[in-house]
C-alpha positions as CSV (number, residue, x, y, z in Angstrom):
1,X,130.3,94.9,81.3
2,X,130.2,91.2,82.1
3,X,130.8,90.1,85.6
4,X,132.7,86.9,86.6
5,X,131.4,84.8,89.3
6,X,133.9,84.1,91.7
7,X,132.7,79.8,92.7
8,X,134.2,80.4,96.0
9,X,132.1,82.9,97.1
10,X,129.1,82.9,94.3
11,X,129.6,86.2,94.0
12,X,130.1,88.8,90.5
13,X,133.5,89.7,90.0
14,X,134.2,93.4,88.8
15,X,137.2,93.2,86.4
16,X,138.0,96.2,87.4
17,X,139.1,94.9,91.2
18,X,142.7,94.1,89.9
19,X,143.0,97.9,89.1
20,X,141.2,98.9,92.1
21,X,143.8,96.8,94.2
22,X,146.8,98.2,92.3
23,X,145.8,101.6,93.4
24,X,145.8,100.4,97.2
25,X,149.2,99.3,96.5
26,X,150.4,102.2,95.4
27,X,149.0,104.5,98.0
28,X,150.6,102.1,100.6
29,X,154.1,102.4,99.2
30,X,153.4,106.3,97.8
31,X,154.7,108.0,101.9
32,X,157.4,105.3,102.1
33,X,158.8,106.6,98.5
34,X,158.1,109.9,98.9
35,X,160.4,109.7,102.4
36,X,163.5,107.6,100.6
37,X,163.1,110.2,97.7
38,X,163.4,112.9,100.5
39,X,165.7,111.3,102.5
40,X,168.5,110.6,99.5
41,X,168.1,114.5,98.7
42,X,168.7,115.9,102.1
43,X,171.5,113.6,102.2
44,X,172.8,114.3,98.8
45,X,172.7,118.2,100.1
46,X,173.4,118.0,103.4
47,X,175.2,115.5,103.8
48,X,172.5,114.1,106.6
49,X,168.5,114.0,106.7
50,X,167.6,114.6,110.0
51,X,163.6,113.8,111.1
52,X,163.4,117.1,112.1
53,X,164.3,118.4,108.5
54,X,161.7,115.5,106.9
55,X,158.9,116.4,109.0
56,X,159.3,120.5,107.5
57,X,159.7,119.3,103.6
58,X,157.0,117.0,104.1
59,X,155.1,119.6,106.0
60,X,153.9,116.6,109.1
61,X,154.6,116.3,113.1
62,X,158.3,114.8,114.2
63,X,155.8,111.9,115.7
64,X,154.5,111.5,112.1
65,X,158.2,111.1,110.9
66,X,159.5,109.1,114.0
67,X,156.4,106.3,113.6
68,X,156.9,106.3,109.4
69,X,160.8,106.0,109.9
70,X,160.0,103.0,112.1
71,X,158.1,101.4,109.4
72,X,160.7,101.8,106.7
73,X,163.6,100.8,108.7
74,X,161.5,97.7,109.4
75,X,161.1,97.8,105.8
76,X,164.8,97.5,105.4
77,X,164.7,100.4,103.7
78,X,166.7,103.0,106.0
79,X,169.1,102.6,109.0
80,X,168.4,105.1,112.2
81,X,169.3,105.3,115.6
82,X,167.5,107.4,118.3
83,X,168.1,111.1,118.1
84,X,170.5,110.8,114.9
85,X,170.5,111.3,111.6
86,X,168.9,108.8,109.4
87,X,170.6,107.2,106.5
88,X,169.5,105.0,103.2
89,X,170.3,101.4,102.7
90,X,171.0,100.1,99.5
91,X,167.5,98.9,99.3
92,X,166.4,102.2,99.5
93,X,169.4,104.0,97.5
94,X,168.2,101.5,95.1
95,X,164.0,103.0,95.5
96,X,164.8,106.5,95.8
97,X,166.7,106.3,92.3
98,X,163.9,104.7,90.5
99,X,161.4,107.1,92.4
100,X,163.6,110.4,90.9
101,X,163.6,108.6,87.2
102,X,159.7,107.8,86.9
103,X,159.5,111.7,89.0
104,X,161.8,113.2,86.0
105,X,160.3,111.3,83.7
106,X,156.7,112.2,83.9
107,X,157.8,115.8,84.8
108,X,159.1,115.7,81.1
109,X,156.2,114.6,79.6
110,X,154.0,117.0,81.1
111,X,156.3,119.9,80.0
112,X,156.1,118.7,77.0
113,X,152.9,118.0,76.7
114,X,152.8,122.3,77.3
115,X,151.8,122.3,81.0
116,X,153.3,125.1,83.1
117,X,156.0,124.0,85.6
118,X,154.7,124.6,89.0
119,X,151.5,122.4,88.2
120,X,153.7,120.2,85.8
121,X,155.9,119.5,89.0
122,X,152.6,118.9,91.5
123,X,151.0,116.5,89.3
124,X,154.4,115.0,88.1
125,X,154.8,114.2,92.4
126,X,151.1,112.2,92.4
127,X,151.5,110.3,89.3
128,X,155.4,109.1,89.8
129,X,153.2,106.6,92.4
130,X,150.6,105.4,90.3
131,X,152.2,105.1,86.6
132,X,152.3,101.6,85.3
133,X,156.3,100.8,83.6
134,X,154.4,100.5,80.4
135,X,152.6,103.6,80.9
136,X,156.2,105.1,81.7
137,X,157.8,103.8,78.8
138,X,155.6,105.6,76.3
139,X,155.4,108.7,78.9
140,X,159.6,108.8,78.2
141,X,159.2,107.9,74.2
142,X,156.9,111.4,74.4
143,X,159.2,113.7,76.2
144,X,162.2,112.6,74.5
145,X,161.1,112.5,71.1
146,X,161.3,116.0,69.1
């Protein structure tokens, strides 16, 4: 593999950083999709999602959920008050949907691909986070074809 060298720094550069980076990314926004994605179901089922109920799906400590709630209502992404439910903006209507599409999507194309569904459905919840559209695309042309 040829390495680069960045003339700022006069060092090699891997080609792979730009993958390396994406990954980051994506672990950084995996716990705030996973909560919208959680949050719009509890809602969708109960009508509210309460921190109390995210913190036993998620399986983490009501501080846990209290400081990550924080973050995503910074994010713009849910609206909360103290000791009440907690609700989605559109913003994160908008990121739940998407996270339940690429989730269904590669969910599909594992069952397809002949994978049983309990480890079909684990896998399907780590690589939702990490699947490139492109990848996703072809992922969808799989598990719909046939």
């Amino acid at each position: 593999m040829t390495q680069q060298v960045q003339p700022e720094f006069g060092r090699p550069h891997d080609p792979r950083a730009g993958a390396f980076q994406g990954v980051r990314i994506a672990r950084r926004n995996e716990v705030a999709e996973d909560y919208v994605e959680l949050i719009a179901e509890l809602i969708h089922v109960h009508g509210e999602a309460r921190p109390v109920d995210i913190a036993t799906r998620i399986g983490v400590t009501a501080p846990t959920v209290a400081k990550t709630l924080d973050r995503l209502a910074r994010d713009g992404l849910i609206t909360r008050e103290k000791y009440r439910s907690v609700f989605l903006t559109q913003e994160g209507r908008t990121l739940a949907e998407e996270c339940r599409n690429r989730h269904a999507i590669v969910l599909r194309f594992l069952l397809r691909l002949g994978l049983d569904a309990e480890t079909a459905e684990r896998d399907a919840e780590g690589i939702e986070h990490h699947v490139s559209d492109r990848t996703l695309a072809l992922f969808a042309a799989f598990a719909d074809a046939g």
